[in-house]
C-alpha positions in Angstrom: -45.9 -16.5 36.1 -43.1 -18.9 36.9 -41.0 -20.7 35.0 -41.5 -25.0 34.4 -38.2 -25.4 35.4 -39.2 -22.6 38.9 -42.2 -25.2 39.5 -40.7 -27.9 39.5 -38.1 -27.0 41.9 -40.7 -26.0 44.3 -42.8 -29.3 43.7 -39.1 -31.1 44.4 -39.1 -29.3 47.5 -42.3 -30.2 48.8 -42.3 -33.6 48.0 -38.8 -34.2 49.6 -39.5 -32.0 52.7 -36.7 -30.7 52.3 -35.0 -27.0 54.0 -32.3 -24.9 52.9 -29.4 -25.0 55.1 -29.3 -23.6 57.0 -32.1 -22.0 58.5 -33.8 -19.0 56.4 -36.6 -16.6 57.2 -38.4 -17.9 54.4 -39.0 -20.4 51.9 -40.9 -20.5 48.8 -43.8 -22.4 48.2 -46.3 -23.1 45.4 -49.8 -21.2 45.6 -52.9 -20.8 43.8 -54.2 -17.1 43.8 -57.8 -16.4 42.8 -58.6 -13.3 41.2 -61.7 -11.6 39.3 -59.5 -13.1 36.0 -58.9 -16.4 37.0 -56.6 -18.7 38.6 -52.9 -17.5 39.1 -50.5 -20.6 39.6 -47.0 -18.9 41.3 -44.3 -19.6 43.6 -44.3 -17.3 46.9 -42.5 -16.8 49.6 -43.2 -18.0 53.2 -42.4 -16.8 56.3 -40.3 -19.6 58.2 -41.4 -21.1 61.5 -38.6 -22.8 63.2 -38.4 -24.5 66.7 -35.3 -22.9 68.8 -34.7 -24.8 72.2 -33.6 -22.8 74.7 -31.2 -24.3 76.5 -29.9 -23.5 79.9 -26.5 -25.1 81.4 -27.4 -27.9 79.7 -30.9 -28.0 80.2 -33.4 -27.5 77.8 -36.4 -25.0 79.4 -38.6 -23.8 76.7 -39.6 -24.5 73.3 -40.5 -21.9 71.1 -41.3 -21.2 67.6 -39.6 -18.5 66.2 -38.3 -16.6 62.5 -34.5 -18.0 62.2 -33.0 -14.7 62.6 -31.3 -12.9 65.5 -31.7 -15.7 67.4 -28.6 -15.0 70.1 -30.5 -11.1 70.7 -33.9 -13.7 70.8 -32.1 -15.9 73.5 -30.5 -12.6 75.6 -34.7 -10.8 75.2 -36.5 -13.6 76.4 -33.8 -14.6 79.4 -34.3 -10.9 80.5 -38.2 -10.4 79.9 -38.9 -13.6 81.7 -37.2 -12.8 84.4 -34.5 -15.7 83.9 -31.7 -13.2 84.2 -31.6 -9.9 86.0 -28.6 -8.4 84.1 -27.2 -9.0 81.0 -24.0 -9.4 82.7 -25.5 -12.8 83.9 -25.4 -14.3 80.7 -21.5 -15.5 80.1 -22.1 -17.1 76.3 -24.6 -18.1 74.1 -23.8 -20.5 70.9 -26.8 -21.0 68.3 -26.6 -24.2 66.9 -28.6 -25.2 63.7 -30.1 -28.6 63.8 -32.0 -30.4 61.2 -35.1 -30.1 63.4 -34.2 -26.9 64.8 -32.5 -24.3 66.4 -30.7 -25.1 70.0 -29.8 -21.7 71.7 -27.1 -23.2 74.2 -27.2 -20.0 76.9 -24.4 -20.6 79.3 -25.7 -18.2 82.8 -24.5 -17.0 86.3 -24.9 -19.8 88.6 -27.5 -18.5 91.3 -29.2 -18.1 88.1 -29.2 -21.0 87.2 -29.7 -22.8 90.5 -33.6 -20.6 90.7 -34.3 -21.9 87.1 -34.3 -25.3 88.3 -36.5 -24.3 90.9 -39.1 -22.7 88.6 -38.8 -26.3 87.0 -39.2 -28.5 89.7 -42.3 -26.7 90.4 -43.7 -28.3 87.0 -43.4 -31.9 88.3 -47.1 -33.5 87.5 -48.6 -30.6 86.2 -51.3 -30.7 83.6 -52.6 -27.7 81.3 -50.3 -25.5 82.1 -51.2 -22.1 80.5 -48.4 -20.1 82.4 -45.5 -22.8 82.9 -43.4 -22.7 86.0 -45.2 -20.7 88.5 -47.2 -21.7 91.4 -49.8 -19.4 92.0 -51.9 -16.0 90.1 -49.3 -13.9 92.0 -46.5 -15.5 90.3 -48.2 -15.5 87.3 -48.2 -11.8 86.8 -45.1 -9.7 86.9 -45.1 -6.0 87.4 -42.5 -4.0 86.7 -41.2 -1.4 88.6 -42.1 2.2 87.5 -40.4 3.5 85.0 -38.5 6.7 84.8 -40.8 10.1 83.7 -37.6 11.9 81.5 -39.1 10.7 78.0 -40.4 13.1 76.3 -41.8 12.4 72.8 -44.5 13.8 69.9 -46.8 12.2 68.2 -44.8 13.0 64.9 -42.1 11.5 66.0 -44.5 8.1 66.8 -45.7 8.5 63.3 -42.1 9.1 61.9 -40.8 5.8 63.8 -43.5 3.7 62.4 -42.9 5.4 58.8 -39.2 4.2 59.4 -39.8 0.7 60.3 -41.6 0.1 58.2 -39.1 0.4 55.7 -36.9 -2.0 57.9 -39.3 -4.6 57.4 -37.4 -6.9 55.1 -39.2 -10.5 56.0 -42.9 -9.0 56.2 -41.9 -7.5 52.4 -40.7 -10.7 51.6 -44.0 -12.8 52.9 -46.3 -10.1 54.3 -46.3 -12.5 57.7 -43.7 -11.3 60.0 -44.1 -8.4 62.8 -41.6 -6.3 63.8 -40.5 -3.9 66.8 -38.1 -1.2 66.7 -36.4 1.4 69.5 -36.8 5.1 68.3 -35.0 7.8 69.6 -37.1 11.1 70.6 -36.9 12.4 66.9 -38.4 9.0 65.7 -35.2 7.6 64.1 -34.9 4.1 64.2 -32.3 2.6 66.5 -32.8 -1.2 66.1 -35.3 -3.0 64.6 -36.3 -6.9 64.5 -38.6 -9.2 63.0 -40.5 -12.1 63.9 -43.8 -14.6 62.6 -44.5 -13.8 66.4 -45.1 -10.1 67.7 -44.0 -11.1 71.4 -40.5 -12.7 69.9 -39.8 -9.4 67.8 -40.0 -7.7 71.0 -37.5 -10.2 72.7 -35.3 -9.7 70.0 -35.4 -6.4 70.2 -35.0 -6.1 74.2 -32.0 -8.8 73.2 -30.3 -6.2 70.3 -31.0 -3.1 73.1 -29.1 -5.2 76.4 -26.4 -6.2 73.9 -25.6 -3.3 73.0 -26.1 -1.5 75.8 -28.7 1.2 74.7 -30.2 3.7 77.6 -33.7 2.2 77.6 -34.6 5.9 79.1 -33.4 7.0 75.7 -35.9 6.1 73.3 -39.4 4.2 72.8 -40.8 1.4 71.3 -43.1 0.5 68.6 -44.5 -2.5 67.3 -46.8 -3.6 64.5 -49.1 -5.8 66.2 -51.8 -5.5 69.4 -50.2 -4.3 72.8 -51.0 -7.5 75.0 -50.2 -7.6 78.7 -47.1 -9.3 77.9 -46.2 -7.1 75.1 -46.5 -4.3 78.2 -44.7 -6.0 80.9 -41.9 -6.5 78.4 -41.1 -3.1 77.7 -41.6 -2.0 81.5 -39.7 -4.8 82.5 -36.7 -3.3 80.7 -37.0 0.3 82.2 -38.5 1.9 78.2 -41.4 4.6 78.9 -43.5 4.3 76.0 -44.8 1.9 73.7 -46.8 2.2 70.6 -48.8 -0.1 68.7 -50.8 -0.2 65.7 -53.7 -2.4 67.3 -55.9 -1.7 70.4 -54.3 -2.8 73.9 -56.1 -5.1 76.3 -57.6 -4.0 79.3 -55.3 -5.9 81.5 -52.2 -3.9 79.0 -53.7 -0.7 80.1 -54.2 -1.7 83.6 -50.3 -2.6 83.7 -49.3 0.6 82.0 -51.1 2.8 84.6 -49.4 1.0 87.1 -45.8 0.9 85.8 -46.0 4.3 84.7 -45.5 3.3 81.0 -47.2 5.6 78.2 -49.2 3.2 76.0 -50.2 4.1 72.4 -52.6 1.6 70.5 -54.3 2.7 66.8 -51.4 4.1 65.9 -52.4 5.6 61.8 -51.6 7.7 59.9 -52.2 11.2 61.1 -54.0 9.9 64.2 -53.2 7.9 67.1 -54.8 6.8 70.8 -53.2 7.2 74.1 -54.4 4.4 76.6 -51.9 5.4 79.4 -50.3 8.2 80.5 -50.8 11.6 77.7 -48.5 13.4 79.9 -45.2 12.3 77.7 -47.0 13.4 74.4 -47.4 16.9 76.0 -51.2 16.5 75.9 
């Protein structure tokens, strides 16, 4: 039970609409939880949902809403898994500026780069309910990856140890039981890098971000994540030359359709003591 004085800050807060500054991954907030006893009046803490601009040369190209943290790895993930840049080497600087309203990722890129984002732009021009912004047609729409390489090599023990291990990495999702996370796991199932975000597809771009920055083999480890393994969630990985990735939700159909092709082992139901392969057994031996 909180304190009068812990209330009333929160009430303070809410009233004023007021942030922290800067930016944090979360905030608390008042809440009334209903158990078999009664009502329970306490302060909690939420997971923070910022918008971060991501901003190109000096042009702003997407939106998103995103955790506040890790946001330059966030900006470098998504350039790459969206095919904005083809190396990392074509991003020259990135400064993340906190604004009252938001966070502005100011990405300053290779030029040819550059010059083909405008073009993906331009194709927006009067445009209405646009599900998959700057493309023109289905083929556009859908990216596959090249095949990636067949060296990896991996258990399911060392899945299960991975996920055992990020889990323990999970600092915001401890915190407000609303973030997801991905981590890259080395054969033995030891945690490389991990990331968290409110959304399971910018985890991953952080993540991809943390890997290119750093410059991590992809052929060196896999990927797990604690959310469903969507088509994007698959393209990403490929996209970035990783062999395997594991989820603790069911794929889509299109997900295992685009793991067939790119060669990619896909894991889904990932519990304890049990897991399914979608895509591709022959890396878990089986």
């Amino acid at each position: 039970m909180n304190t009068p004085t812990q209330q009333a800050e929160v009430c303070a807060i809410e009233e004023a609409g007021l942030r922290d500054t800067p930016w944090t991954t979360s905030v608390p907030g008042h809440i009334t939880r209903v158990t078999k006893d009664g009502l329970l009046e306490q302060v909690e803490e939420l997971v923070e949902e910022v918008p971060v601009a991501l901003v190109y040369n000096g042009i702003s190209h997407a939106v998103m809403l995103a955790t506040p943290n890790d946001i330059a790895d966030f900006a470098l993930g998504f350039s790459l898994t969206e095919g904005i840049l083809q190396s990392p080497a074509e991003l020259y600087d990135v400064d993340v500026v906190e604004l009252t309203n938001g966070i502005e990722a100011r990405l300053e890129i290779a030029t040819e780069r550059f010059l083909t984002l405008k073009d993906r732009r331009r194709n927006l021009t009067g445009r209405t309910g646009c599900g998959l912004c700057g493309v023109e047609s289905l083929d556009a729409a859908v990216r596959n990856p090249a095949p990636v390489d067949d060296g990896l090599r991996v258990t399911p023990d060392a899945i299960h140890t991975a996920l055992n291990n990020l889990a323990e990495l999970q600092v915001v999702h401890k915190k407000t039981g609303a973030a997801h996370a991905a981590a890259f796991a080395l054969p033995d199932g030891s945690v490389l890098y991990a990331r968290e975000d409110v959304g399971r597809h910018n985890a991953l771009d952080k993540l991809l971000g943390a890997l290119a920055r750093n410059k991590v083999d992809p052929k060196s480890g896999f990927v797990v994540v604690t959310s469903r393994a969507s088509y994007e969630m698959v393209q990403k990985t490929a996209s970035q030359g990783i062999a395997l990735l594991a989820a603790v939700s069911a794929p889509t159909a299109y997900a295992r359709r685009l793991a067939e092709e790119s060669n990619l082992t896909l894991i889904g139901m990932t519990r304890p003591g049990r897991l399914t392969v979608y895509a591709h057994k022959e890396r878990l031996g089986l």
